[in-house]
DRENPA-3360 file (N, C-alpha, C; in nm, 2 decimals, always signed):
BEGIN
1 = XXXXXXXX = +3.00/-4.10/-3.99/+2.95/-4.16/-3.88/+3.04/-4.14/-3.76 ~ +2.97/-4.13/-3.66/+3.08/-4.08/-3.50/+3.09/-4.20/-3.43 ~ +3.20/-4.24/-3.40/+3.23/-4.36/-3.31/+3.19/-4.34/-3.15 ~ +3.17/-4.42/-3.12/+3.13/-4.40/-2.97/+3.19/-4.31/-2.92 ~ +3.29/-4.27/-2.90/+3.36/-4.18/-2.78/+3.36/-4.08/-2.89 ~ +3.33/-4.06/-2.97/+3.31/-3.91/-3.05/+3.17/-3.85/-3.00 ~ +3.08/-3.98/-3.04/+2.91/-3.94/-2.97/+2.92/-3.89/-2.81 ~ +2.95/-4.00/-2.74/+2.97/-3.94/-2.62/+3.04/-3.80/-2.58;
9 = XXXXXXXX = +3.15/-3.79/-2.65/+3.17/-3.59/-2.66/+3.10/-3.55/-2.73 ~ +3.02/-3.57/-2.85/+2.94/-3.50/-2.90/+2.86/-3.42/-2.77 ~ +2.81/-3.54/-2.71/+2.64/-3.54/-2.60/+2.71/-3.48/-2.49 ~ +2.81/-3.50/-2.44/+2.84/-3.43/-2.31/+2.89/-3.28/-2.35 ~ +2.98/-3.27/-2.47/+2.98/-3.10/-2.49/+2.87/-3.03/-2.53 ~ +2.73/-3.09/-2.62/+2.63/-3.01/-2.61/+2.56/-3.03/-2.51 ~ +2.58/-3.10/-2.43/+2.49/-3.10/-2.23/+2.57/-3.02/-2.17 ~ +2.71/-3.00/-2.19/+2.69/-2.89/-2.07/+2.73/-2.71/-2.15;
17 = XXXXXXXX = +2.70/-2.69/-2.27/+2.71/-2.58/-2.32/+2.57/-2.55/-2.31 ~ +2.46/-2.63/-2.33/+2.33/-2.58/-2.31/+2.30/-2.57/-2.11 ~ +2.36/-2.68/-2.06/+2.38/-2.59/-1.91/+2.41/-2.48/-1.88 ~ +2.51/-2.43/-1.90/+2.59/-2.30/-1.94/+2.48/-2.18/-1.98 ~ +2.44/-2.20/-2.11/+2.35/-2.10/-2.19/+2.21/-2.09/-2.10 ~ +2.20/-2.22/-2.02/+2.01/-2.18/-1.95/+2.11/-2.12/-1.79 ~ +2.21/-2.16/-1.73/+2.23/-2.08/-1.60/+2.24/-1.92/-1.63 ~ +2.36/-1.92/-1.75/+2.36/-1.77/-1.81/+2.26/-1.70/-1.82;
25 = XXXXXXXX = +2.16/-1.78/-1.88/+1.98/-1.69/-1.90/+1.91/-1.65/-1.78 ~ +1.93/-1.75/-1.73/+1.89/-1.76/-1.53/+1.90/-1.62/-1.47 ~ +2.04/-1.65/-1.46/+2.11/-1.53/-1.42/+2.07/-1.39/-1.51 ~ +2.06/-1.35/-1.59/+1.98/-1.25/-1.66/+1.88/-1.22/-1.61 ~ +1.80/-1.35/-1.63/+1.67/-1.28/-1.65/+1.66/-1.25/-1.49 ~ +1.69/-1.31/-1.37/+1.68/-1.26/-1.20/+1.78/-1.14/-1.20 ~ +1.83/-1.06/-1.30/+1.95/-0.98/-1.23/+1.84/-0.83/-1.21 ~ +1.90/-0.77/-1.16/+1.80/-0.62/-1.11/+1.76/-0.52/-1.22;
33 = XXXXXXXX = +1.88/-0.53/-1.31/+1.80/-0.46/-1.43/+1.69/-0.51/-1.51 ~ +1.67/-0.62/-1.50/+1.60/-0.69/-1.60/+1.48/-0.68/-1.52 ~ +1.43/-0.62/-1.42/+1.30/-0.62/-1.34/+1.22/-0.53/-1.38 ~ +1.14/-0.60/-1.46/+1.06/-0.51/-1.50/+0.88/-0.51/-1.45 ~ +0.86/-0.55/-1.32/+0.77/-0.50/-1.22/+0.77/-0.33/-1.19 ~ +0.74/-0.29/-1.12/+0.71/-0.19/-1.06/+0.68/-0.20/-0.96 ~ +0.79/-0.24/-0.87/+0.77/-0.28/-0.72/+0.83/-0.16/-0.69 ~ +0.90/-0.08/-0.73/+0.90/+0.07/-0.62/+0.80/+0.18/-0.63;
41 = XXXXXXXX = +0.69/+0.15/-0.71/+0.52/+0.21/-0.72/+0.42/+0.14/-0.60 ~ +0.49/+0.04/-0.53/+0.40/-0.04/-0.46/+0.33/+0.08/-0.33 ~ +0.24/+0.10/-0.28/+0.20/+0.18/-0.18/+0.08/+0.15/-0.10 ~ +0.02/+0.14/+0.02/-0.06/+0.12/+0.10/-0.20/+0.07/+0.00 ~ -0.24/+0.18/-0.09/-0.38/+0.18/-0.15/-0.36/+0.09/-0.25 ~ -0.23/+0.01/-0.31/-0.22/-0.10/-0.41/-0.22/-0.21/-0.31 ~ -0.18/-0.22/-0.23/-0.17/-0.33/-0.12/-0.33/-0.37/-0.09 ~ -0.39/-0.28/-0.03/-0.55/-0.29/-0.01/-0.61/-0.31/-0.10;
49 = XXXXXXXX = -0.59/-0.28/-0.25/-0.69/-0.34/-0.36/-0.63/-0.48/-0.41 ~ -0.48/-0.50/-0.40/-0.50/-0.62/-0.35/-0.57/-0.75/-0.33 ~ -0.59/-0.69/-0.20/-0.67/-0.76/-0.12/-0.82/-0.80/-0.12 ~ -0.82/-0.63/-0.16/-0.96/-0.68/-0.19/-0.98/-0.74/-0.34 ~ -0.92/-0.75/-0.45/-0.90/-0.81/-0.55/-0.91/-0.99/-0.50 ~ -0.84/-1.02/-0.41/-0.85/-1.15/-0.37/-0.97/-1.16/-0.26 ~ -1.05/-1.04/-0.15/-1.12/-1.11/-0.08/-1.22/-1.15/-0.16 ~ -1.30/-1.09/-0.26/-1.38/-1.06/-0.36/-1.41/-1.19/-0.42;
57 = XXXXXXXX = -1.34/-1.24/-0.44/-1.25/-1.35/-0.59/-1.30/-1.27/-0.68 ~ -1.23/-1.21/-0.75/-1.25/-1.11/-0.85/-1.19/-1.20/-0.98 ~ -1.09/-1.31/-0.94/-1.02/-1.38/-1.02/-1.13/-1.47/-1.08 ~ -1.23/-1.51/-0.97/-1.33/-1.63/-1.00/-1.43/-1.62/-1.15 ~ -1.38/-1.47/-1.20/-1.46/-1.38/-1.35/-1.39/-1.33/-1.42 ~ -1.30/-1.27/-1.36/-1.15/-1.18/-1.43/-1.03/-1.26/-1.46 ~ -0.96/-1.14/-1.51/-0.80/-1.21/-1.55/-0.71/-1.12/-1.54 ~ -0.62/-1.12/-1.49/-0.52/-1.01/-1.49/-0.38/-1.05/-1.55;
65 = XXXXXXXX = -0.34/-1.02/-1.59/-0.19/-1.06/-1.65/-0.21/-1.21/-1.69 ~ -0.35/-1.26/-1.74/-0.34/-1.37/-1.84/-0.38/-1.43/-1.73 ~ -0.38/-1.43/-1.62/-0.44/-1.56/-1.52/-0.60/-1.52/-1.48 ~ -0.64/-1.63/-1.48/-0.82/-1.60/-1.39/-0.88/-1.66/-1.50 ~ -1.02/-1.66/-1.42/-1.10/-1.72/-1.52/-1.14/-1.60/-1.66 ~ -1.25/-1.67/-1.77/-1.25/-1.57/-1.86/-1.38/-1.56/-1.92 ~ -1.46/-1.56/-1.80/-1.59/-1.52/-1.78/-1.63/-1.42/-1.82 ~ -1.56/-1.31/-1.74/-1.56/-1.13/-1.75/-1.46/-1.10/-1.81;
73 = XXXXXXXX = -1.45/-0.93/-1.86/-1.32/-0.93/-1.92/-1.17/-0.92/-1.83 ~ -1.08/-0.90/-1.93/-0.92/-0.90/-1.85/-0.93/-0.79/-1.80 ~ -0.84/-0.79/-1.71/-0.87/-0.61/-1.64/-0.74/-0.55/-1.63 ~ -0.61/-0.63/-1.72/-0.50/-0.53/-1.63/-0.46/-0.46/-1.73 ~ -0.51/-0.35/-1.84/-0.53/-0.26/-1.89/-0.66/-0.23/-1.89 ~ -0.75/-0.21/-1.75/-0.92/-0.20/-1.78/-0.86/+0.01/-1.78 ~ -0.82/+0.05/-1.70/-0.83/+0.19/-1.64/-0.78/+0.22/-1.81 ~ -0.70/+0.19/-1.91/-0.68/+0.29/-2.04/-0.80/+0.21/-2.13;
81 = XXXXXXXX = -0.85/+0.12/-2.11/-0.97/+0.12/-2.18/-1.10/+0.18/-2.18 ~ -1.14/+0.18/-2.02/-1.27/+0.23/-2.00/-1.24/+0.40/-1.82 ~ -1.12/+0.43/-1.79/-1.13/+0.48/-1.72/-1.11/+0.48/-1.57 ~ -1.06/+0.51/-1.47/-1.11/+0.49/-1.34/-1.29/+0.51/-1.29 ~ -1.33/+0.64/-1.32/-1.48/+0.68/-1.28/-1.56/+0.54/-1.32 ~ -1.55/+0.47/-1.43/-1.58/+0.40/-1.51/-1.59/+0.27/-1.38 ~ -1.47/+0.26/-1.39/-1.45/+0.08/-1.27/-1.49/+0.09/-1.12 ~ -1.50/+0.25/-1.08/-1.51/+0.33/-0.96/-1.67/+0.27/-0.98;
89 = XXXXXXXX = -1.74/+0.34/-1.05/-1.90/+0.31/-1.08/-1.95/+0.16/-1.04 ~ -1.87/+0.10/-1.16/-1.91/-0.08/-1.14/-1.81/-0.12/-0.98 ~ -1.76/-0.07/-0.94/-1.74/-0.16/-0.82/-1.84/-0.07/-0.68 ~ -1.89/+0.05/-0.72/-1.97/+0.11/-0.62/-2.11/+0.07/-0.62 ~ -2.17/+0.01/-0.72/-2.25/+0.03/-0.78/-2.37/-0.10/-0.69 ~ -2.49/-0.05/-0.61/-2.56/-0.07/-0.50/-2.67/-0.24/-0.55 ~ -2.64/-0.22/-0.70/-2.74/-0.39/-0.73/-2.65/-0.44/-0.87 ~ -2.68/-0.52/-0.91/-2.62/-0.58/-1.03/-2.61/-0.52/-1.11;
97 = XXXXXXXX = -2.54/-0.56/-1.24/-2.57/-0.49/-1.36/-2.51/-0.57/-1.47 ~ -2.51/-0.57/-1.59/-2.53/-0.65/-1.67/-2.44/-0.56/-1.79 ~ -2.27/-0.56/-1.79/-2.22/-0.47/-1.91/-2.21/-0.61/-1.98 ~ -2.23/-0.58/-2.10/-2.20/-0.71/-2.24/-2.35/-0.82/-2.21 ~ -2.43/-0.79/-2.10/-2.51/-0.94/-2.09/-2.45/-0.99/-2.00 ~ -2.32/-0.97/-1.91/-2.32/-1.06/-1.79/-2.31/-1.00/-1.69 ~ -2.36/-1.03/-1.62/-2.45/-1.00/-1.47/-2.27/-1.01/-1.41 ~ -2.29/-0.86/-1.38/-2.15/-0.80/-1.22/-2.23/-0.79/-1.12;
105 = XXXXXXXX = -2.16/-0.91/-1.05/-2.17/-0.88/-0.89/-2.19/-0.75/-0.82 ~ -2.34/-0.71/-0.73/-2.29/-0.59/-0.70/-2.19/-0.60/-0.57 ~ -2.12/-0.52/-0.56/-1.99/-0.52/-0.45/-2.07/-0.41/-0.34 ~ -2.09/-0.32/-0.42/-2.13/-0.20/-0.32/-2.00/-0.13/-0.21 ~ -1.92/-0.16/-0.31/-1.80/-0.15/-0.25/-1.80/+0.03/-0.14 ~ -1.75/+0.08/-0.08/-1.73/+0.22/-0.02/-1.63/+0.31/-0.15 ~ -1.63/+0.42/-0.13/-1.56/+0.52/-0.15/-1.38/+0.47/-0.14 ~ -1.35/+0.43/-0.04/-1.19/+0.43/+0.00/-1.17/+0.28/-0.10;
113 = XXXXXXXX = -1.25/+0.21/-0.09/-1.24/+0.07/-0.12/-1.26/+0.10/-0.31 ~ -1.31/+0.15/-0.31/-1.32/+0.18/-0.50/-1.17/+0.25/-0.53 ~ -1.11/+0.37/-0.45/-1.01/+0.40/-0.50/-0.90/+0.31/-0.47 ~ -0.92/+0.25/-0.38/-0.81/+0.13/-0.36/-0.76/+0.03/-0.47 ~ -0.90/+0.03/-0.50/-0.92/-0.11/-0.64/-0.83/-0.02/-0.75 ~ -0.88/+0.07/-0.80/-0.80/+0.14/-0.87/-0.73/+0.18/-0.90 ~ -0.65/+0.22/-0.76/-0.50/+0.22/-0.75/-0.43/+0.10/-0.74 ~ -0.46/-0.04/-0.78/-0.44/-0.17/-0.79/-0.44/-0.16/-0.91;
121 = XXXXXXXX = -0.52/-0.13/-1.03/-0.53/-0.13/-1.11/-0.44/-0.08/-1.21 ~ -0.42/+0.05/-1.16/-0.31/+0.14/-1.20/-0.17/+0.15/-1.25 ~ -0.17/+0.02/-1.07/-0.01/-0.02/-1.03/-0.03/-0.14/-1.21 ~ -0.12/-0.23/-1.17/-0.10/-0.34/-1.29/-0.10/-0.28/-1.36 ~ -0.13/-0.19/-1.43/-0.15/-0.13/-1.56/-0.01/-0.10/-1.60 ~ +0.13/-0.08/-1.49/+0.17/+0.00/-1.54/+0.34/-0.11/-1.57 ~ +0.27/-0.22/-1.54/+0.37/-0.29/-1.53/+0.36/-0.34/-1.68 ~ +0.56/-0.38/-1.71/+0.55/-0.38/-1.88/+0.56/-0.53/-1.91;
129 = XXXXXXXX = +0.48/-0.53/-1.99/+0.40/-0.69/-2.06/+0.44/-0.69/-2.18 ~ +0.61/-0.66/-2.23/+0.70/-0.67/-2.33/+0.58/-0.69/-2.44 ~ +0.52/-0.59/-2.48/+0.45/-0.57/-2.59/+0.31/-0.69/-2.59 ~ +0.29/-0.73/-2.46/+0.23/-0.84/-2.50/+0.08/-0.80/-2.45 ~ +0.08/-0.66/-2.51/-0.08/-0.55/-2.47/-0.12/-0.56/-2.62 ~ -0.05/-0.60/-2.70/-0.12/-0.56/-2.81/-0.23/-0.67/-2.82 ~ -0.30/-0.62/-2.94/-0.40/-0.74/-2.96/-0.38/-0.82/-3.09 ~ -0.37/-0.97/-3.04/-0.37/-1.03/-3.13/-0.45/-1.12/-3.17;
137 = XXXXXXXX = -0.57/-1.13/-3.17/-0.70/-1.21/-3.14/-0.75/-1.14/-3.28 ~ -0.76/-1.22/-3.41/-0.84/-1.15/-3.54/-0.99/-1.14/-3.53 ~ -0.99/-1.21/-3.41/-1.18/-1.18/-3.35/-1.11/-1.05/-3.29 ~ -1.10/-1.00/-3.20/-1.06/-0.89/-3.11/-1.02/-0.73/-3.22 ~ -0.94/-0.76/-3.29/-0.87/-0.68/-3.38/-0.97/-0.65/-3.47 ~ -1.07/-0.71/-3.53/-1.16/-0.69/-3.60/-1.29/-0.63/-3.52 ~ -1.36/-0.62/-3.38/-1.42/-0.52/-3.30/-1.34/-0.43/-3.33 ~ -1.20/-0.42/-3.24/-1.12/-0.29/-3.24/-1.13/-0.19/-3.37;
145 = XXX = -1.12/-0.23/-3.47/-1.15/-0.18/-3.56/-1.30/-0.11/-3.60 ~ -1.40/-0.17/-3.58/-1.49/-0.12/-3.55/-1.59/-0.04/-3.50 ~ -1.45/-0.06/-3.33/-1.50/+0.12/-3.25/-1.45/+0.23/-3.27;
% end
């Protein structure tokens, strides 16, 4: 059994070694190597899909990197799943349409505005999601297998 002023060292030397261990982590994970964005891929045409990613609410159906609703599917590996021509089509595309049974908004997007999206797409695509592309969903894994 620890006497009071043993406890009290106890609690103050494991309070500030675990300060220590989370500033130390801090510091890690914000240092420049550990950036694992792809913010020197950033360019005018990712900037614009963007935007239009947000004027859209594209979020209000989608999901990208785990955030949005999950109405539609995730999209920030859509381009190695299904293509660019593919998402070029559904965001050009002049009336609704219905992939899986749910009705896509038509956007009727332009030509510059489709490649934009794309190149938005791209950029996400290429950013690294420390293995966390794989699938772990035994619903999910069990389609995959499938196709």
């Amino acid at each position: 059994m620890l006497s009071k002023k043993q406890a009290r060292n106890f609690f103050l030397g494991g309070t500030l070694v675990t300060f220590l261990v989370f500033i130390g982590l801090t510091i890690f994970s914000l240092s420049s190597a550990n950036d694992q964005t792809n913010e020197e891929n950033l360019t005018a045409e990712v900037v614009r899909g963007k935007e239009l990613w947000e004027k859209n609410n594209c979020m209000g159906c989608h999901s990208l990197l785990g955030e949005g609703a999950y109405y539609a599917p995730e999209l920030t590996k859509v381009l190695d799943r299904r293509g660019a021509g593919y998402v070029k089509a559904a965001l050009m595309s002049p009336v609704p349409w219905q992939p899986s049974g749910r009705k896509m908004v038509a956007y009727n997007m332009s030509d510059q505005e489709a490649n934009d999206m794309v190149a938005f797409f791209e950029w996400i695509g290429e950013i690294d999601l420390n293995g966390f592309e794989r699938i772990v969903s035994p619903l999910a894994k069990r389609k995959a297998a499938n196709n």
